[in-house]
C-alpha positions as CSV (number, residue, x, y, z in Angstrom):
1,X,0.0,0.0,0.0
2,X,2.9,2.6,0.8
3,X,3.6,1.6,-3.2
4,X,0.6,2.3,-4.2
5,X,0.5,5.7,-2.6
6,X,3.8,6.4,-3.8
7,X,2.7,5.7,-7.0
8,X,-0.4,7.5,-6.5
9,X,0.6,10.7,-5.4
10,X,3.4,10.6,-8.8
11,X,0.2,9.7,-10.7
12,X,-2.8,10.3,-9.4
13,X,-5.1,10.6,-12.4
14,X,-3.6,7.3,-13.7
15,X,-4.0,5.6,-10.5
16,X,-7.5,6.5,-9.4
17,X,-8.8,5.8,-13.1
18,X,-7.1,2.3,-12.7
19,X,-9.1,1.5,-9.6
20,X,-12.1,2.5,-10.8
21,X,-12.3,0.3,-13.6
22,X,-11.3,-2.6,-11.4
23,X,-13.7,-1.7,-8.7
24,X,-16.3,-2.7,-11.4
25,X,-15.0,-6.4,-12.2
26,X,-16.9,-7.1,-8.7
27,X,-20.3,-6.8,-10.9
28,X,-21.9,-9.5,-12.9
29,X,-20.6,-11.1,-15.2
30,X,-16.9,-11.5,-13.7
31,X,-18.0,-11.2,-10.0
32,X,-14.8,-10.8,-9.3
33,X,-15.7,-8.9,-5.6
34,X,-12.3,-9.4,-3.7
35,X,-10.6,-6.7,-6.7
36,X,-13.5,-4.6,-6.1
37,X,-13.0,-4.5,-2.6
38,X,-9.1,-4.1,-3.3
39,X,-9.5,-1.4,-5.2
40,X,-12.4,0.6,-3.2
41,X,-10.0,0.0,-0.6
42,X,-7.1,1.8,-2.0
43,X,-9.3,4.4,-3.7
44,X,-10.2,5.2,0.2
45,X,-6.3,5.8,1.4
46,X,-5.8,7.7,-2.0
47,X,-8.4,10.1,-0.9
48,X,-8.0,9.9,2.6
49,X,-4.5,11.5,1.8
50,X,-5.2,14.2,0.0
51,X,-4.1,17.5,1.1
52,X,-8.0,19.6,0.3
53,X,-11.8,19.0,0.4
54,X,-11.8,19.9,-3.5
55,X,-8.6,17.6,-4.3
56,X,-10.4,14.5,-2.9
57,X,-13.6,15.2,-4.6
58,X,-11.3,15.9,-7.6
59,X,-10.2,12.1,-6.7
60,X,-13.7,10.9,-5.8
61,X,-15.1,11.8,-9.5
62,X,-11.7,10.5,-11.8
63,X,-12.3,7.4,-9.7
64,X,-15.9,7.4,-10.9
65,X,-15.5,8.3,-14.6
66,X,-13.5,5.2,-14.9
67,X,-16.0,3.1,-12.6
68,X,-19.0,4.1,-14.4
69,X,-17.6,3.4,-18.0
70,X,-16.9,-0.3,-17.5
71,X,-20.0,-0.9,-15.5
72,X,-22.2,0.6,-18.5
73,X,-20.4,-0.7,-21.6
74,X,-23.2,-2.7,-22.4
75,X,-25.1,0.8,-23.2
76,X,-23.1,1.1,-26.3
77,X,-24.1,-2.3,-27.4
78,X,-28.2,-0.8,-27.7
79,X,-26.2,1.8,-30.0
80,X,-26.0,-1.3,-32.9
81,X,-29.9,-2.1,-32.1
82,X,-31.0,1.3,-33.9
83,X,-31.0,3.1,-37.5
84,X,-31.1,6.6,-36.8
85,X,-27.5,7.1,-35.2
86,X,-24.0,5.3,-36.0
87,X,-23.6,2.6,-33.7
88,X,-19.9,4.0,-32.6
89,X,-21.4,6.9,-30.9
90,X,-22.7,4.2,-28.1
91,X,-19.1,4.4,-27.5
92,X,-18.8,8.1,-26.9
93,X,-22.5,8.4,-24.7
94,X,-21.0,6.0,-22.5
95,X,-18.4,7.7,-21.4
96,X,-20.0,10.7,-21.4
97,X,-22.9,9.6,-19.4
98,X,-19.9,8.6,-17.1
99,X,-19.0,12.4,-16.7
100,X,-22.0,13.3,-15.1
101,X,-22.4,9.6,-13.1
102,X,-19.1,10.2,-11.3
103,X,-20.5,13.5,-9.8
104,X,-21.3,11.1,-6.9
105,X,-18.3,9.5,-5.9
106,X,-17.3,12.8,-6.1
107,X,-19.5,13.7,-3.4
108,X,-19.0,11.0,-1.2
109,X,-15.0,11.8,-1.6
110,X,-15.4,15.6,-1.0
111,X,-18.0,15.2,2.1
112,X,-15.8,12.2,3.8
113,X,-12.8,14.5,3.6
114,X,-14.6,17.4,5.2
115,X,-15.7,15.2,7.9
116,X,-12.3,13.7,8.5
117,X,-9.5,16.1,7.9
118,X,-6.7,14.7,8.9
119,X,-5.7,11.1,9.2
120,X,-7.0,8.2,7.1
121,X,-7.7,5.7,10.4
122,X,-11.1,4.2,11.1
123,X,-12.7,7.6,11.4
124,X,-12.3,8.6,7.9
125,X,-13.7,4.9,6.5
126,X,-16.9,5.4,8.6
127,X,-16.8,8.8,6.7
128,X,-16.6,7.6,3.7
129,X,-19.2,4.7,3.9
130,X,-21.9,7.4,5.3
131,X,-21.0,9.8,2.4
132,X,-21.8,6.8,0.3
133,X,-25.1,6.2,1.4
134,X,-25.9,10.0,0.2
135,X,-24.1,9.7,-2.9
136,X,-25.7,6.6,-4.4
137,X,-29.2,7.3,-3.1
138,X,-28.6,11.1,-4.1
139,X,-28.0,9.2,-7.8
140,X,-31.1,7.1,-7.6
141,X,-33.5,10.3,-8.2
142,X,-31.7,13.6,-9.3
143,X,-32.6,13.8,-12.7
144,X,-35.2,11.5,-12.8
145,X,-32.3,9.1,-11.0
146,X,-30.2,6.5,-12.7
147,X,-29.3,3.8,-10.4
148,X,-27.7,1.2,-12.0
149,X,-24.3,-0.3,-10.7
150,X,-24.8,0.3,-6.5
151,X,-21.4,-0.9,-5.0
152,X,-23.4,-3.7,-3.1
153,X,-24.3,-5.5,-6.1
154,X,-20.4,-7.0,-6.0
155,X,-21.3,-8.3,-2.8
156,X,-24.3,-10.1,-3.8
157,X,-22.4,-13.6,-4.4
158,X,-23.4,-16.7,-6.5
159,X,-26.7,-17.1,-7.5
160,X,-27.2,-20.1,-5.6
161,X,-26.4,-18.1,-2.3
162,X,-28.1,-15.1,-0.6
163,X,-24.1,-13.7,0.0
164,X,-24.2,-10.3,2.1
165,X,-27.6,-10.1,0.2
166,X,-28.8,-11.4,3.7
167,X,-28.0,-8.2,4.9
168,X,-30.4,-6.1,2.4
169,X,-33.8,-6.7,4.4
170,X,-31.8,-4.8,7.8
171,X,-30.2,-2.3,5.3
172,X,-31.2,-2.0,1.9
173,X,-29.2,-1.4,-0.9
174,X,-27.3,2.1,-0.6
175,X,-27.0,1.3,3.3
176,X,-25.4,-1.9,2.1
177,X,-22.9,0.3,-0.1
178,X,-22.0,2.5,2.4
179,X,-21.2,-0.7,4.7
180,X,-18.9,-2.5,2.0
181,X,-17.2,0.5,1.1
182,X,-16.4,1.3,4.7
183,X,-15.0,-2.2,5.4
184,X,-13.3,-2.2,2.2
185,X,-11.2,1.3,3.4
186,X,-11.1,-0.7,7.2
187,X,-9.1,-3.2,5.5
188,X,-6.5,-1.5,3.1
189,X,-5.9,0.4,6.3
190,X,-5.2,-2.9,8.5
191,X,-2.6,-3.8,5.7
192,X,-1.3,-0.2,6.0
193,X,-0.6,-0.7,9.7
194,X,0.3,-4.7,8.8
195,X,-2.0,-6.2,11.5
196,X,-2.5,-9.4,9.6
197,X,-4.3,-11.4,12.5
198,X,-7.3,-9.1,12.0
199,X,-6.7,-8.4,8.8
200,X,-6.8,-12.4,8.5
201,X,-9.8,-13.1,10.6
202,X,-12.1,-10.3,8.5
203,X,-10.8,-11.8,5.4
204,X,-12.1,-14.6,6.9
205,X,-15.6,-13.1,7.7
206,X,-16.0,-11.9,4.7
207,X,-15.0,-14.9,2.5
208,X,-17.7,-17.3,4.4
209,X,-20.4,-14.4,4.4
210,X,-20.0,-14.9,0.6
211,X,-20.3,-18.6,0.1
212,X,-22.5,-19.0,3.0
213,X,-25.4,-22.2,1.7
214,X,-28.7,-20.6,1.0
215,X,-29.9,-23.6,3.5
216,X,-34.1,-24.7,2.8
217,X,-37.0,-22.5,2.1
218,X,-40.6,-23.2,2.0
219,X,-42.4,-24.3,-1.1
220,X,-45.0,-22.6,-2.8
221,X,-48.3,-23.3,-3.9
222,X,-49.1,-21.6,-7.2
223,X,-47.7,-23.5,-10.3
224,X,-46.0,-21.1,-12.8
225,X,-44.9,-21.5,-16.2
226,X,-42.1,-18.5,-17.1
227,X,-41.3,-18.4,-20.9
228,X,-38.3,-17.1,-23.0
229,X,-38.9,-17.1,-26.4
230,X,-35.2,-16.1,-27.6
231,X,-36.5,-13.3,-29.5
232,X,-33.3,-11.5,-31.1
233,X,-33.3,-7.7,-30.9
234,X,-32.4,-7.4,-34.5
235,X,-35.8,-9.1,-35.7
236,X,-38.0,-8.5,-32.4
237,X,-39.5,-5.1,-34.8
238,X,-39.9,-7.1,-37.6
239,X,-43.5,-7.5,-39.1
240,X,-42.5,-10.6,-41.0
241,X,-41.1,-12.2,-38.3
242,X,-44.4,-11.6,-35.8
243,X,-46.0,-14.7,-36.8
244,X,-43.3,-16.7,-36.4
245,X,-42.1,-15.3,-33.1
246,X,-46.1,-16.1,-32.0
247,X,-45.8,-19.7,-32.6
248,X,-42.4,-20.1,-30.8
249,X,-43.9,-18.4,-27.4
250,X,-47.1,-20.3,-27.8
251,X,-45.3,-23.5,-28.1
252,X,-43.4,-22.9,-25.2
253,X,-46.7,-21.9,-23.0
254,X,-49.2,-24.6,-23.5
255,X,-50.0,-26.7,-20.4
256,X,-47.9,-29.8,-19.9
257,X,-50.0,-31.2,-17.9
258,X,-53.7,-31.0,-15.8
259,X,-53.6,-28.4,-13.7
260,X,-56.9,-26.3,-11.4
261,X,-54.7,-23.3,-12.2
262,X,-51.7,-21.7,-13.7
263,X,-49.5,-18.6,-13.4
264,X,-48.0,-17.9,-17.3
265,X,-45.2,-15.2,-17.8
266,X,-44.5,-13.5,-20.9
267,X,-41.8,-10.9,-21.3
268,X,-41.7,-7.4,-22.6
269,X,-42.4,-7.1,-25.9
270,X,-43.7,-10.4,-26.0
271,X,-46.9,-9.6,-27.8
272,X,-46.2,-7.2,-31.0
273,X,-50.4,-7.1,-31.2
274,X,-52.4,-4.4,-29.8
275,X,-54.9,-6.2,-27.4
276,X,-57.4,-3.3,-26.2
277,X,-60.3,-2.6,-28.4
278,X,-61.3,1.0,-29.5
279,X,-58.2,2.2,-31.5
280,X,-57.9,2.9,-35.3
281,X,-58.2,0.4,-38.0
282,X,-54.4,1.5,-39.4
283,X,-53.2,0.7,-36.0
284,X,-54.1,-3.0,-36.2
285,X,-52.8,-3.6,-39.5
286,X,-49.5,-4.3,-38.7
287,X,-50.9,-7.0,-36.0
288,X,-50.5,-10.9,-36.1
289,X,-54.2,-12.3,-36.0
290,X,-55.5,-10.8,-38.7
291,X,-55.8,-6.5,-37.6
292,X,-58.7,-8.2,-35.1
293,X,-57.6,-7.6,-31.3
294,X,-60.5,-10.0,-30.4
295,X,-59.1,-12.4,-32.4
296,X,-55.5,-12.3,-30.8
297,X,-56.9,-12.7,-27.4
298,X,-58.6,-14.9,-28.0
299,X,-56.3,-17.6,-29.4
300,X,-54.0,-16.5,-26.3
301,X,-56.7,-17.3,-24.0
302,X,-57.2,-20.9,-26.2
303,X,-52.8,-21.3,-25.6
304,X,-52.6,-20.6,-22.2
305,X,-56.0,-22.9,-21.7
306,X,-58.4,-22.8,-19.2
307,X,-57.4,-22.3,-15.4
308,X,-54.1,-20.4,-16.9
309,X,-53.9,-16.7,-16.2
310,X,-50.9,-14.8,-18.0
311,X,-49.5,-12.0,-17.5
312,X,-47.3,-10.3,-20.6
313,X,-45.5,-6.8,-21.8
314,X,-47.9,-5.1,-24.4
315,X,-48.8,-1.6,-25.5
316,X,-51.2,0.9,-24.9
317,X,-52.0,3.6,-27.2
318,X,-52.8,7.0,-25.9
319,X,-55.3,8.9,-28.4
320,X,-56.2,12.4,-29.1
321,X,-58.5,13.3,-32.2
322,X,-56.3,16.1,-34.2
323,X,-57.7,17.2,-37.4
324,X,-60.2,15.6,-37.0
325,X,-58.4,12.2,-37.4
326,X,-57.3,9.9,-34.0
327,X,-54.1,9.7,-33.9
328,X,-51.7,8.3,-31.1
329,X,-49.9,11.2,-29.5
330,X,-48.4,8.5,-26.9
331,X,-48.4,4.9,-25.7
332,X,-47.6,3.2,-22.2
333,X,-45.6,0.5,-21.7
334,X,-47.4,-2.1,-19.7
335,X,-48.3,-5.8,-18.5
336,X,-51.8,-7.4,-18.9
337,X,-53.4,-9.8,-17.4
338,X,-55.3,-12.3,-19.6
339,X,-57.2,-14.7,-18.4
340,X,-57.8,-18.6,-20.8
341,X,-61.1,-16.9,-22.4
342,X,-58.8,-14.5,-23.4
343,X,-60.2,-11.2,-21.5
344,X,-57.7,-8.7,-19.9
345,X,-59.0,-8.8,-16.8
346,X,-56.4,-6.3,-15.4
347,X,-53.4,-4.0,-16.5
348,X,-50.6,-1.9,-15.2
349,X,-48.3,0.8,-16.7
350,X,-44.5,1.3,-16.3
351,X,-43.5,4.4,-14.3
352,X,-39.9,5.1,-14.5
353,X,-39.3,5.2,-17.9
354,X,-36.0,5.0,-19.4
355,X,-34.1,8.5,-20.6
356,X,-33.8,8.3,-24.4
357,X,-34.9,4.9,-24.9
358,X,-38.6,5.6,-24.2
359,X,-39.1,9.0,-24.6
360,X,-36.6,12.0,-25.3
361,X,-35.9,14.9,-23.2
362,X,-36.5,18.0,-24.2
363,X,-37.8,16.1,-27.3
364,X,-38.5,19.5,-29.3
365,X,-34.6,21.1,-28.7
366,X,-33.3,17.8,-29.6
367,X,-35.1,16.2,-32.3
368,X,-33.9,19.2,-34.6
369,X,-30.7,17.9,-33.9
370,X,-31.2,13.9,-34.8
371,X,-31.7,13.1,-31.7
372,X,-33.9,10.0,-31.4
373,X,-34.7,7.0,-29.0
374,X,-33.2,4.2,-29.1
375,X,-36.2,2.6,-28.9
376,X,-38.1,1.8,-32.2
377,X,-40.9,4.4,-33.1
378,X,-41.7,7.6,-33.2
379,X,-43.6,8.5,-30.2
380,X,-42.8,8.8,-27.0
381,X,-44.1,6.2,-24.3
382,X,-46.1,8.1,-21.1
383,X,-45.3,7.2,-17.7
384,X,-47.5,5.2,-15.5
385,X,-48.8,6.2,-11.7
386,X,-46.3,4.1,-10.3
387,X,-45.6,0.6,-8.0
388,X,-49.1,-1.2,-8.9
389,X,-50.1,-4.3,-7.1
390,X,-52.3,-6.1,-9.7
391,X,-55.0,-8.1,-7.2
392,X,-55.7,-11.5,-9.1
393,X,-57.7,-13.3,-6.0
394,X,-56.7,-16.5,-6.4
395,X,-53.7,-16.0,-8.5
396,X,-52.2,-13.7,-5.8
397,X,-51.4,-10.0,-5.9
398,X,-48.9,-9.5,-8.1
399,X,-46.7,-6.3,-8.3
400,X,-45.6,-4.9,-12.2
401,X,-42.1,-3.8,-12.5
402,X,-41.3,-3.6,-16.0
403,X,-37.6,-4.0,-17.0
404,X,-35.7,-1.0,-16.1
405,X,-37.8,-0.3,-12.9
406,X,-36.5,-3.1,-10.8
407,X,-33.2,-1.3,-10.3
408,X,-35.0,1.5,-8.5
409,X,-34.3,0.0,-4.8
410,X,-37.2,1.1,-2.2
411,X,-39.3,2.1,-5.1
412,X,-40.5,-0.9,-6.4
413,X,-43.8,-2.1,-4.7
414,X,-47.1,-0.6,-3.6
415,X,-46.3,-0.1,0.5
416,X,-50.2,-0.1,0.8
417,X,-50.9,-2.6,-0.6
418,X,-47.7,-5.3,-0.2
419,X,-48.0,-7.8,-3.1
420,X,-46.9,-12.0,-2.8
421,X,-44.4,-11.7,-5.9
422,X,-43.0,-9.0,-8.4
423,X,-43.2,-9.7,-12.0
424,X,-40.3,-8.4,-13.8
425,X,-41.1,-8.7,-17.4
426,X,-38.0,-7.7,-19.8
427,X,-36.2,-7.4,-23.4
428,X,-32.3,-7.7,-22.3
429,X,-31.8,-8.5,-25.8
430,X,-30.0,-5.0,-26.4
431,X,-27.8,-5.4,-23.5
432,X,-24.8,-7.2,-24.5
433,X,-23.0,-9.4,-22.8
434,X,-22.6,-7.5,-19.3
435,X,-26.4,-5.6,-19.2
436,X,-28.4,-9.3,-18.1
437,X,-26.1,-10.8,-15.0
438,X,-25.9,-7.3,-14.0
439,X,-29.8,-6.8,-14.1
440,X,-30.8,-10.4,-12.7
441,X,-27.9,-9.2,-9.9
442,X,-30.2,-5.8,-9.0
443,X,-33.5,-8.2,-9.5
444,X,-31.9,-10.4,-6.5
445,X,-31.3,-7.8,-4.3
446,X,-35.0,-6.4,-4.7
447,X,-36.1,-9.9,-3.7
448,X,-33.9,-9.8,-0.9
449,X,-35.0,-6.3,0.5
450,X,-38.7,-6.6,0.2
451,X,-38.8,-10.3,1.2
452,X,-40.2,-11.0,-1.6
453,X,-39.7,-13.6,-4.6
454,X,-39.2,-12.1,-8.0
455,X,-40.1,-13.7,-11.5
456,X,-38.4,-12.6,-14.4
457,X,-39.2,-13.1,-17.9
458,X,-37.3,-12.0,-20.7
459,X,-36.7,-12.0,-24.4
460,X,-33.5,-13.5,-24.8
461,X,-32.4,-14.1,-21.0
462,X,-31.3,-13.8,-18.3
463,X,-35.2,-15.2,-17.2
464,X,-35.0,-16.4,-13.2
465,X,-37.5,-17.4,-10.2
466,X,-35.9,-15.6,-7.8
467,X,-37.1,-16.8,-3.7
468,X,-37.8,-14.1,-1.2
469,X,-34.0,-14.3,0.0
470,X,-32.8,-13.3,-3.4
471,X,-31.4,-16.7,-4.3
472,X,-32.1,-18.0,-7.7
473,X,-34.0,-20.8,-7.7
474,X,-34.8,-21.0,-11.6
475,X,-33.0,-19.8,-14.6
476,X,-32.8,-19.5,-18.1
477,X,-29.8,-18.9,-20.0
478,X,-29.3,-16.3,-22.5
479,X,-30.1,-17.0,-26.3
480,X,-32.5,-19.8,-25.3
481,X,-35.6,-20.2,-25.8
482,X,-37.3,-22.2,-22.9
483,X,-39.2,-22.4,-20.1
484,X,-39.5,-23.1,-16.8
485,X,-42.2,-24.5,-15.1
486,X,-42.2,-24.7,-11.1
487,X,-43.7,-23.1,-8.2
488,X,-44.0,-19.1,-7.3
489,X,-41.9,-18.6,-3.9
490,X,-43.3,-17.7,-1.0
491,X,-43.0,-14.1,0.3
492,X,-41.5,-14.1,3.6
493,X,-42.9,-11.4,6.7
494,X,-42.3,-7.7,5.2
495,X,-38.7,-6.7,6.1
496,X,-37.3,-3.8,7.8
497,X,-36.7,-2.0,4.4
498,X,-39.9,-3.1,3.1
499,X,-41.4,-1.0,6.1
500,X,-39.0,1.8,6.3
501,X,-38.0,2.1,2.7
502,X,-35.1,5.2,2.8
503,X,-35.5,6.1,6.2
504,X,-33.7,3.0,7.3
505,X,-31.1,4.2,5.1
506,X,-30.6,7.1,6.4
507,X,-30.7,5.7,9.3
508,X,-27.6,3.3,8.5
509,X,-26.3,6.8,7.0
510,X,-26.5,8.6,10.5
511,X,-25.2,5.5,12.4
512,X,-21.9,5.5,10.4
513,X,-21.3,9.2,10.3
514,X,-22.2,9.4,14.4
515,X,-19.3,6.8,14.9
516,X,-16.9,8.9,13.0
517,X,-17.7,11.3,15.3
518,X,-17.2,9.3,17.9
519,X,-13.7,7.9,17.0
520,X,-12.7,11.4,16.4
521,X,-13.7,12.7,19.9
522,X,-11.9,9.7,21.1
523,X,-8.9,9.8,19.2
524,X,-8.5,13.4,20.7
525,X,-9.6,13.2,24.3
């Protein structure tokens, strides 16, 4: 470490952009966590030693630029998915979405170091870990929020294992953060002052909390049949391909057996039809069953069969009469509920839509420009009310997180009314090779914090029953198309976070920087 420094203070910009990018190997797919925690670890002396509140935040966001870029390569891959801009430039907008990402690390840097000073000792990591907390759930809603990547996901171990995952109900995700990067900065400064015994014995700790056995968990009782259809991204918008596409995920959904009832999952854009009634004729001409939305229920209602309910992404067109011809002026992104006579007997809208991919800001400056989504077509989706619980009596309540919205942590169920699952419908398919382990990842820990199981269907993988611990029960592979037919999980009691939501994280927040204060006061007196 007295290397590193060394090194560090004769390079810094070198350095600190070095251990940012390896910080993010600890995220799916390479899960390689112990050079995450190496490098947050270092990151923590190098700013601990700086000289000024503005040089460590200076630190703080080089550290992020770095960190931020390899955690959301797989943005430039949804670059090559679209016609209106060159595919390269996915390679310039991650980076620069990185410029504005690593404003938080900055701020985490720049508040530890005016809390702490002077010295880099156990004071300054509680510091740090508190300024965390702020800085990642600070991220998770300035600016509509974009909270991908939370340092806690490289603690979230195999899928087969809670890992420090069994800490989410007690802490929740940014709590969970500021914890691992506070133990991270404990131990680079244990090998600083070469006290191996501890520094043995909470390698130790932290080695078995990983690999710890998930151990039993109750069945369920609700038989579930999740689907992936392995529909590629570069023909998922292709008309002649709709039929086709049809008969692969009804293939893959029709009952195997007898069964009183039956919980079917499609993903998003599993259904290319409109479904509702009511719309223009032109807008059903480009449908599958004949431009008859009856029609296309109905021979879903006559795949899933009787006692089967299903639940899949569709479309919703928003329309407004202009010239005296209806038009769509918008359309909603959402999940139905279809029952085996093929009626929607229920529906709920995505909330937290995606920046550019959805809809584009300041759509009337930009457009001009050549701006466009990345998203196929030319209007913009409209957000829904928010966390829905879907009430299907005796299919359970089910709560409608659509794709993106499961990264939101503490944002993702109705608190009034507490569903038994979460359906996570979602096209991956334009994520590349890092985008799906890292989003199953965030899934798990959503599981994990709510107490709640999560079921996740998607296009071309990763699709996964995830139990109420956030342990992956199920999965599907990526580019496969399969299914997986078991039992829905059982939620467990509501957790601490599931009752608390971000006040228990501030909490955690106010605990760690209390104890800084403390081991100031007492390193003085």
């Amino acid at each position: 470490m007295d290397m590193l420094l060394g090194f560090a203070r004769r390079h810094p910009n070198v350095t600190l952009l070095l251990l940012g990018a390896l910080a993010a190997l600890g995220y799916p797919p390479l899960g390689l966590w112990p050079v995450a925690i190496v490098a947050m670890g270092a990151f923590a002396l190098i700013v601990a030693d700086s000289a000024t509140i503005g040089i460590a935040a200076k630190r703080g966001w080089l550290f992020g630029v770095a960190h931020f870029t390899v955690t959301n390569n797989w943005i430039a891959t949804a670059f090559t998915y679209q016609a209106e801009m060159p595919p390269t430039l996915g390679w310039l907008a991650v980076p620069l979405l990185s410029l504005y990402l690593a404003v938080y690390p900055a701020i985490a840097a720049g508040l530890a170091k005016a809390l702490v000073r002077n010295g880099s000792g156990p004071a300054f990591a509680l510091a740090l870990g508190a300024s965390w907390i702020l800085g990642e759930w600070l991220r998770s809603w300035v600016f509509t929020g974009y909270s991908w990547g939370p340092f806690s996901l490289a603690l979230m171990g195999p899928w087969d294992r809670p890992g420090f995952g069994a800490l989410l109900p007690f802490a929740g995700t940014y709590a969970l953060s500021g914890m691992a990067v506070c133990a991270a900065a404990l131990l680079a400064m244990l090998v600083v002052a070469k006290r191996w015994v501890p520094l043995a014995a909470a390698t130790a700790v932290l080695v078995t909390g990983m690999y710890l056995p998930a151990g039993e968990e109750r069945e369920g009782y609700l038989p579930l049949t999740l689907v992936q259809p392995n529909l590629r991204q570069e023909e998922i918008d292709d008309a002649s391909k709709y039929e086709s596409q049809f008969q692969t995920i009804a293939g893959l959904s029709t009952p195997q057996r007898p069964v009183s009832q039956r919980l079917v999952l499609w993903p998003e854009s599993g259904v290319p039809d409109y479904l509702r009634d009511g719309y223009p004729q032109r807008y059903y001409d480009r449908m599958t069953a004949g431009a008859n939305p009856a029609f296309a229920r109905a021979r879903i209602g006559s795949t899933i069969g009787e006692g089967s309910l299903l639940l899949t992404g569709a479309q919703d067109l928003e329309l407004e009469e202009v010239g005296g011809l209806r038009r769509a002026t918008g359309a909603y992104n959402v999940v139905l509920a279809i029952d085996g006579q093929g009626e929607i007997i229920d529906s709920a809208a995505k909330s937290h839509l995606v920046p550019y991919g959805e809809y584009l800001p300041m759509r009337a400056l930009l457009e001009p420009l050549g701006a466009t989504r990345l998203v196929a077509g030319t209007i913009d989706f409209l957000p829904g009310p928010g966390p829905q619980s879907l009430d299907l009596g005796s299919y359970g309540k089910a709560g409608i997180q659509i794709c993106y919205e499961i990264v939101f942590s503490g944002e993702v169920t109705d608190r009034d009314n507490r569903p038994d699952y979460i359906f996570n419908p979602s096209n991956d398919g334009w994520f590349g090779a890092w985008g799906p382990p890292q989003h199953l990842g965030q899934a798990r820990m959503r599981a994990a914090e709510e107490g709640l199981p999560v079921l996740r269907s998607t296009t071309t993988g990763i699709s996964a029953v995830i139990d109420a611990r956030g342990v992956v029960r199920e999965h599907i592979g990526r580019n496969i198309a399969a299914r997986v037919d078991t039992l829905v999980p059982p939620a467990h009691e509501p957790t601490w976070f599931a009752q608390l939501g971000h006040w228990l994280t501030l909490a955690w927040g106010l605990l760690l920087c209390a104890g800084s204060l403390v081991v100031m006061r007492h390193r003085r007196g």
